[in-house]
KEVEXMI-397803 format. One record per residue: residue in one letter; x, y, z of N, C-alpha, C in turn. Coordinates in steps of 0.05 Angstrom, whole numbers, plus 32768, in hexadecimal, padded with zeros to 4 digits. Atoms other than C-alpha are relative to their C-alpha. Layout:
BEGIN
aXYZXYZXYZ/...
//
This chain:
BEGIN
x7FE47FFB8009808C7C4681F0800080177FEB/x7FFE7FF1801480A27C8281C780007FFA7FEA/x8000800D802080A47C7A817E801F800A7FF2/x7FE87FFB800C80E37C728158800080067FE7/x7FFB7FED801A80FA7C9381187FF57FEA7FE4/x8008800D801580EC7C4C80F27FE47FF78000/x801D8001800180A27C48810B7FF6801B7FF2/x80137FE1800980917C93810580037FFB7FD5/x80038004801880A97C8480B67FEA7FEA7FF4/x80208013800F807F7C4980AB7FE880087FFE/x801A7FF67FFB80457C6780C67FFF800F7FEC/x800C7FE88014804B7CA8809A7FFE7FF07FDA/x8005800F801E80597C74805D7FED7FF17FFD/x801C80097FFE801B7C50806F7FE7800F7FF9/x801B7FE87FF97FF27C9080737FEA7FEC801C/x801380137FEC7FD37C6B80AD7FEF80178017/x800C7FF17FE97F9A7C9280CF7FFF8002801B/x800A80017FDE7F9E7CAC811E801580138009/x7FE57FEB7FF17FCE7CCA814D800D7FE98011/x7FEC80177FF880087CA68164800D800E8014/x7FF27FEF7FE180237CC181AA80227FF07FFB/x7FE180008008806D7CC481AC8006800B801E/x7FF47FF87FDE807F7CEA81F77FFC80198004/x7FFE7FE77FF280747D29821C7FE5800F7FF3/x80137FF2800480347D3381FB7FFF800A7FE4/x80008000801E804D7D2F81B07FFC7FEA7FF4/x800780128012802B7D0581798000800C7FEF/x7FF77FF6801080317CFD813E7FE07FF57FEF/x8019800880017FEF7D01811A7FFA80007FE1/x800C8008801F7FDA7CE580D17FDE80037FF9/x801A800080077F9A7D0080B57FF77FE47FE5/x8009801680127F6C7CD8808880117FFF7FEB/x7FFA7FF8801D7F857CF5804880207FF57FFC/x7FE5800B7FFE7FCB7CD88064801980148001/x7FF47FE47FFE7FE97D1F8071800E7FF7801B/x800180057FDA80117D1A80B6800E801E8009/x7FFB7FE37FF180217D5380E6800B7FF6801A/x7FF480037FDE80407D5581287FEF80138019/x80127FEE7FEE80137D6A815C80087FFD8020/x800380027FE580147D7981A97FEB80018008/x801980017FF67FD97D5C81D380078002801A/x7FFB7FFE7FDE7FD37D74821E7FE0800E8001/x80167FF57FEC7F9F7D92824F800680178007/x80047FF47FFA7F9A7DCE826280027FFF8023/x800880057FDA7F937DE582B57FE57FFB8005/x802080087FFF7F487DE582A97FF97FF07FF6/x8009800C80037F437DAC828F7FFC80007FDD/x80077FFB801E7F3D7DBF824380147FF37FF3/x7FE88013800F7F587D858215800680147FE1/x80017FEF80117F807DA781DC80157FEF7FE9/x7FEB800C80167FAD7D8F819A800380177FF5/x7FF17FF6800F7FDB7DB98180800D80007FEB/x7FF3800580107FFB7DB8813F801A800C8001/x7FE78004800080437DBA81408009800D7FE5/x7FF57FFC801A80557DAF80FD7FFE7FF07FE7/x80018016801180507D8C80BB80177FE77FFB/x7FE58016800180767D4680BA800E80087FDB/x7FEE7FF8801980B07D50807E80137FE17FFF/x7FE4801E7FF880ED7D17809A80018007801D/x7FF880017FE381017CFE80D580167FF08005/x7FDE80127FF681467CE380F57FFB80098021/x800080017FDE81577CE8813E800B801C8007/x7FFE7FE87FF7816D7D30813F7FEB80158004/x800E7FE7800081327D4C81297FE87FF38014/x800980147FEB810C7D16815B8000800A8016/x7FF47FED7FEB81327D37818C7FF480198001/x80077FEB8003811D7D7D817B7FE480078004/x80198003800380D67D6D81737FF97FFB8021/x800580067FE080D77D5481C4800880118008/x7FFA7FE67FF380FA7D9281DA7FF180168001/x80077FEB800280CD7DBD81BD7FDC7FFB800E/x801580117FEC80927D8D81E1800B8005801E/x7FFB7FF77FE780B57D95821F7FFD80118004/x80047FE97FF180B67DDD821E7FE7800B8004/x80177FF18000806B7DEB820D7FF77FF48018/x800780047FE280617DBC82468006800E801B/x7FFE7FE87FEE80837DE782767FF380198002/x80157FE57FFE80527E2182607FE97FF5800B/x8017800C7FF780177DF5826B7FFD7FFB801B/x800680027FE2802B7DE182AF7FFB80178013/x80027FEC7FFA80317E2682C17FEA800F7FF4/x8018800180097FEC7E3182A57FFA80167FEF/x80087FF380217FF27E4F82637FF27FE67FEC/x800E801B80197FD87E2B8223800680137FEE/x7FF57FF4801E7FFF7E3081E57FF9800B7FDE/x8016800380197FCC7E2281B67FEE801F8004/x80037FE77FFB7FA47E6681D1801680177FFB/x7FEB7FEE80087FE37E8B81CD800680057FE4/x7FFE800280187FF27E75818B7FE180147FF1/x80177FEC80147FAC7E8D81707FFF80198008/x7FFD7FE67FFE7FAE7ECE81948013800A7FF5/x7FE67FF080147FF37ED981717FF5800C7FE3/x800B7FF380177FD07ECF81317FED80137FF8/x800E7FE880027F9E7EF9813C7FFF80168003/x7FF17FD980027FC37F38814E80117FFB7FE8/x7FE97FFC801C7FF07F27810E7FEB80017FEF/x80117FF3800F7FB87F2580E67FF1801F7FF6/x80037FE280017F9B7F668101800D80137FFD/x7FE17FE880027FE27F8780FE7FFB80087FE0/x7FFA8001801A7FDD7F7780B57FEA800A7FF0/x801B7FE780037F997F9180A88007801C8004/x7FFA7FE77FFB7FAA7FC980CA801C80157FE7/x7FE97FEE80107FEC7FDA809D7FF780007FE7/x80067FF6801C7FCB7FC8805E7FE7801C8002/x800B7FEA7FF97F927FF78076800E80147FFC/x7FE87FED7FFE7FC6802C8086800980087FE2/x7FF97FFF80167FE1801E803D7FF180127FF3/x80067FF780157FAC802C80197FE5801B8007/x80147FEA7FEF7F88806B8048801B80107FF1/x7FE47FE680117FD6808E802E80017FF67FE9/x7FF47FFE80187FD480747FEC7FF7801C7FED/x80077FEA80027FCC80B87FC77FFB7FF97FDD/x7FFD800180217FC080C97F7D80197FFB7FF2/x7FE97FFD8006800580D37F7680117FDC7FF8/x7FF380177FFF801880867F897FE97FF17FE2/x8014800F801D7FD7806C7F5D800A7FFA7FE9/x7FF87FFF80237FF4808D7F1D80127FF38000/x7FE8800C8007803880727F217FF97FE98006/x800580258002802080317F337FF780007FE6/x8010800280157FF080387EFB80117FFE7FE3/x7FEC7FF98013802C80507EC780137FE67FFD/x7FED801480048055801B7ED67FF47FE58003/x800A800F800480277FEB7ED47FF67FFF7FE1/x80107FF8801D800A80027E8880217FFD7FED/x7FF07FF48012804F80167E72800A7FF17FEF/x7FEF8017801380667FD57E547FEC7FEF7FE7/x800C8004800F80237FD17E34800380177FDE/x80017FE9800E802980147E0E80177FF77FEE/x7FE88009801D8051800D7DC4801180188003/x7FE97FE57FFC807180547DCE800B800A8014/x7FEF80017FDF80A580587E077FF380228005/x7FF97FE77FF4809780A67DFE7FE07FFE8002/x801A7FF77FF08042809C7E1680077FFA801C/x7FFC80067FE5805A80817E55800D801A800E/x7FFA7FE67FFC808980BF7E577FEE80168009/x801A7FE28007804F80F67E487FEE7FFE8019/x801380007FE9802180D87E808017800A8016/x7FEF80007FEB805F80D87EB5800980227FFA/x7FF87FE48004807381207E9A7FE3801C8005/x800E7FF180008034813C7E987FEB7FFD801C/x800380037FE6802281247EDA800D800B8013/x7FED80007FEA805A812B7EFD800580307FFA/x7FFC7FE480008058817C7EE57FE080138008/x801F7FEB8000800C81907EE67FEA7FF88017/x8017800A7FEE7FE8815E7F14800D8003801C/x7FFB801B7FEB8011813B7F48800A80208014/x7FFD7FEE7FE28028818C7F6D7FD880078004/x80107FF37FF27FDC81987F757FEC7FF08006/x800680167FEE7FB981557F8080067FEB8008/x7FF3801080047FF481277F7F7FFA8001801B/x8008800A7FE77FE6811C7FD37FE97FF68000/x801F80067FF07F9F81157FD680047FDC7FF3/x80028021800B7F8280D37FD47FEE80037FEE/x8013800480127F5D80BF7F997FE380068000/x801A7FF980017F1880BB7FB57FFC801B800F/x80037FED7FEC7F1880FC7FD58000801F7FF0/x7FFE7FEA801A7F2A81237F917FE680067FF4/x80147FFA800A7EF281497F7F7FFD801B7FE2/x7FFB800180217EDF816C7F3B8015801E800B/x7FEA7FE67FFB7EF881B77F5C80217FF77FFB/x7FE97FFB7FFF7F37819C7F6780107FF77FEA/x7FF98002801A7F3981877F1D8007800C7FEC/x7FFF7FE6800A7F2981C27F06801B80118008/x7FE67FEB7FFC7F6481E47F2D800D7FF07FEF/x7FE58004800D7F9781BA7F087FF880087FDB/x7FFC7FF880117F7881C97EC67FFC801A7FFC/x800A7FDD800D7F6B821A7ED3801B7FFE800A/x7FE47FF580007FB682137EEC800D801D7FED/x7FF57FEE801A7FDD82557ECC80167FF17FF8/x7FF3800A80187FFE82457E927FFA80197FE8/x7FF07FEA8017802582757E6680087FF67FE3/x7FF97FF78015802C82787E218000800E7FEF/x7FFB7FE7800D804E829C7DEC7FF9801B8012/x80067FF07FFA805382CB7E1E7FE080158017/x801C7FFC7FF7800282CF7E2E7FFA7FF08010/x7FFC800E7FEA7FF682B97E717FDD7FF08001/x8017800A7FF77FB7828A7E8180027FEA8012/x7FFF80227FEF7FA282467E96800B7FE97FE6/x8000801980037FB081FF7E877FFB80027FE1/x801A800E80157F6F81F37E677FFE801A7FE3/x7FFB7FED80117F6F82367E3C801C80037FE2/x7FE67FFD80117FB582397E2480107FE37FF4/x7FF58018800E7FC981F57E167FEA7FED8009/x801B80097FFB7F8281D27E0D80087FE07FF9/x7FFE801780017FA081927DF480137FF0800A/x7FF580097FE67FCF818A7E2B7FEE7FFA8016/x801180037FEE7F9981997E5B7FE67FE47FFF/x8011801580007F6C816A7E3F800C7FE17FFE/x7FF180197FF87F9E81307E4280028006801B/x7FFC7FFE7FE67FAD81447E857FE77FEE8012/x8017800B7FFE7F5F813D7E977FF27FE78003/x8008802380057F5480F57E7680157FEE800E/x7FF180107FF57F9180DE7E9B7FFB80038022/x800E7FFA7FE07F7680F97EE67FE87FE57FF8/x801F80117FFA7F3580D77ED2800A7FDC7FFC/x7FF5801880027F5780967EBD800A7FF48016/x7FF380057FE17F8180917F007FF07FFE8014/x800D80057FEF7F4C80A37F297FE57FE98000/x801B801D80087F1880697F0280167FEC8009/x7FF280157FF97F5980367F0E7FFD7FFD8020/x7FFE80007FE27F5D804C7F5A7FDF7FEC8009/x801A800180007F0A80467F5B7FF97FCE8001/x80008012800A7F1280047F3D80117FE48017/x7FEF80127FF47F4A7FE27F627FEB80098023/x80077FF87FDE7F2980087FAD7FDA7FF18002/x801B800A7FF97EE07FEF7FA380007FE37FFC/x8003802480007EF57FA17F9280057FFB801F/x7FF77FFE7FE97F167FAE7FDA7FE97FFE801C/x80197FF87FEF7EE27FA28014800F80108014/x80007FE37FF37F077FCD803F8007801C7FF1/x80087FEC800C7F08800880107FE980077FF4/x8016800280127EC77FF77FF27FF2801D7FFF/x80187FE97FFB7E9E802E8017800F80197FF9/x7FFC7FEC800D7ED2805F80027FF980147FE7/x800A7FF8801C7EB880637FBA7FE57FFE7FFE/x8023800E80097E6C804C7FC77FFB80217FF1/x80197FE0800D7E4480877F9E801680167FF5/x7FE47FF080077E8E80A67F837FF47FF97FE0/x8007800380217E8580C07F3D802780147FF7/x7FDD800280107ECD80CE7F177FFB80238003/x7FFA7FE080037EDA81207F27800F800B7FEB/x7FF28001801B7F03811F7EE17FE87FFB7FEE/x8014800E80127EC681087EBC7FF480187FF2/x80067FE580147EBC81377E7E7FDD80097FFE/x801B7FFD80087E6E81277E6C7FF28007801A/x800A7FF97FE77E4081467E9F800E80028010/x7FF17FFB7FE67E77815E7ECC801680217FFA/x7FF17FF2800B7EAF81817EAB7FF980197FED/x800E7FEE80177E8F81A07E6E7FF380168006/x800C7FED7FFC7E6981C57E96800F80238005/x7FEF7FF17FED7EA281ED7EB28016800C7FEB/x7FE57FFE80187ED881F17E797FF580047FEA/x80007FF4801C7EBF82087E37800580227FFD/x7FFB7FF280057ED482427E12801980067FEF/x7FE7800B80107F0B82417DDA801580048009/x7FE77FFF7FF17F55823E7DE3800A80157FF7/x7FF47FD780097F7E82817DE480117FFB7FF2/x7FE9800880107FA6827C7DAA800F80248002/x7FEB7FEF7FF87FC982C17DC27FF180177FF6/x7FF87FE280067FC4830E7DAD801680127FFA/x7FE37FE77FFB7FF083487D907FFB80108010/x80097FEB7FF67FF683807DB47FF680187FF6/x80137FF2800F7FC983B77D9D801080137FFC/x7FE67FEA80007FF583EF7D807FF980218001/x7FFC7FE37FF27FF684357D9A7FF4800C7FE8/x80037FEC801B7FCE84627D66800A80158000/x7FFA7FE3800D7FF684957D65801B7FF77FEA/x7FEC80098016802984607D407FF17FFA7FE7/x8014800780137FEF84547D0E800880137FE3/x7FFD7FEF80208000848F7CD780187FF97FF6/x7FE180038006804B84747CD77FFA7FEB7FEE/x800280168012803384317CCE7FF07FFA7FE2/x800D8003801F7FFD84407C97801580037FE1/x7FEF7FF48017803284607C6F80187FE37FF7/x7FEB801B800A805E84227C6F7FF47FE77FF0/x801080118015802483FB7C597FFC80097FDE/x7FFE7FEF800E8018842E7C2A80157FF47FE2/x7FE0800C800F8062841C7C0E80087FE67FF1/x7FFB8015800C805983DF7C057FF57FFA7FE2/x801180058020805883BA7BBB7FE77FF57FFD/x801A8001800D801E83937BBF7FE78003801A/x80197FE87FF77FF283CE7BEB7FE07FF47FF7/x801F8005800D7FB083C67BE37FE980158010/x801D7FF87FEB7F6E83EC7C057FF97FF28013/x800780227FF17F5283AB7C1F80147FFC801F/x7FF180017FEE7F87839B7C3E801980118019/x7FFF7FE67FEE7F9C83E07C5C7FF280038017/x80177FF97FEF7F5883E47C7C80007FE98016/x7FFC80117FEA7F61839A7C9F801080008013/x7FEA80057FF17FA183A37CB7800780198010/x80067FF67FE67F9483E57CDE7FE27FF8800F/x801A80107FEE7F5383C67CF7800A7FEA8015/x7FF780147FEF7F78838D7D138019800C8012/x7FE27FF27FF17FB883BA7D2E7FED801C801A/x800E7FEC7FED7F8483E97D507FF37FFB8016/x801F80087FF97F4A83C77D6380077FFA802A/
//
């Protein structure tokens, strides 16, 4: 006889171990621990006995009684026609699994330097006491790094292409250079904040076993000591006048000349330095 709505309750308030057949190949099955589930047991065309899990028991009344045999009837209609639901079912999961591999893969083959830092920024930013350091990284990123290795991916940044963002030209007062030359303590924040991003990337991609082998034997291409140093010294250009025409030199002596507190000394420095 099928089982009615006030047995299937006792049983699950019993926790009573087994499987309790109910019709069409649905029972209702209480593990030891007193857990119950709804399972479908059938055969296969070859012969292969199989239990299905259904679903976890929650309540039951006669609608959902109902529901539960409908949806036993229909896997039976696949079986007669010699599928098996239980195979189906795991091959589902196992292309959804691999789908999902595949997209996080995907994810993090395009995650670039560019996405790193701003993850990185807005993850830090609420640590930082001064709303305007959060600023300075996002400004000074978003102007010096992110047009010349803001695409690449992290592990793929090597020291050259470090170097281009700090020999970038960069003008001041007029006197044209680089980066690293003309504004040395911009450039060197710049620097420690590449190397920082690309140790976070390093960090988060080698806990990863599918990124692992990306970073095996990766040393930080930002990394000042034995790397950088070698490449970047030389002081910063604090500018030049322009050297003045000697043939304006006898005008100008005479104006020095003029002045009240003239001197020799300082006659002799100040065409040395206007000539030279």
């Amino acid at each position: 006889m099928p089982l009615n709505t006030r047995t299937i309750q006792s049983l699950v308030k019993a926790q009573q171990p087994g499987m309790w057949a109910h019709t069409r190949g649905l029972y209702l099955v209480i593990s030891v621990s007193g857990s119950a589930t709804w399972a479908l047991r059938y055969s296969t065309k070859s012969g292969k006995r199989r239990v299905m899990t259904l679903e976890p028991f929650t309540s039951i009344d006669a609608g959902k009684l109902k529901a539960l045999e409908m949806d036993a009837l229909e896997y039976r209609k696949t079986i007669r026609s010699g599928g098996d639901p239980l195979a189906d079912r795991e091959a589902a999961d196992i292309k959804a699994a691999d789908e999902t591999k595949r997209n996080d893969q995907t994810k993090i083959d395009r995650e670039t330097f560019e996405d790193v830092a701003r993850d990185y920024v807005t993850h830090h930013k609420s640590e930082w006491k001064n709303p305007k350091h959060a600023q300075q990284w996002e400004n000074t990123l978003t102007t010096y790094v992110y047009p010349i290795i803001g695409t690449r991916h992290p592990h793929q940044i090597t020291s050259d292409d470090v170097l281009l963002v700090l020999r970038q030209p960069y003008e001041k007062k007029g006197i044209t250079g680089t980066l690293w030359l003309n504004a040395r303590e911009t450039a060197s924040r710049v620097r420690s904040r590449i190397e920082i991003i690309i140790g976070a990337a390093k960090a988060k991609g080698i806990s990863n076993p599918d990124t692992r082998a990306l970073w095996r034997d990766h040393h930080n291409p930002a990394q000042w000591k034995d790397n950088l140093a070698h490449w970047l010294s030389g002081k910063q250009s604090k500018g030049h006048f322009k050297a003045m025409d000697w043939n304006d030199a006898p005008s100008f002596v005479r104006d020095v000349i003029d002045k009240p507190d003239f001197s020799a000394k300082a006659l002799a420095f100040t065409i040395l330095c206007a000539t030279r």
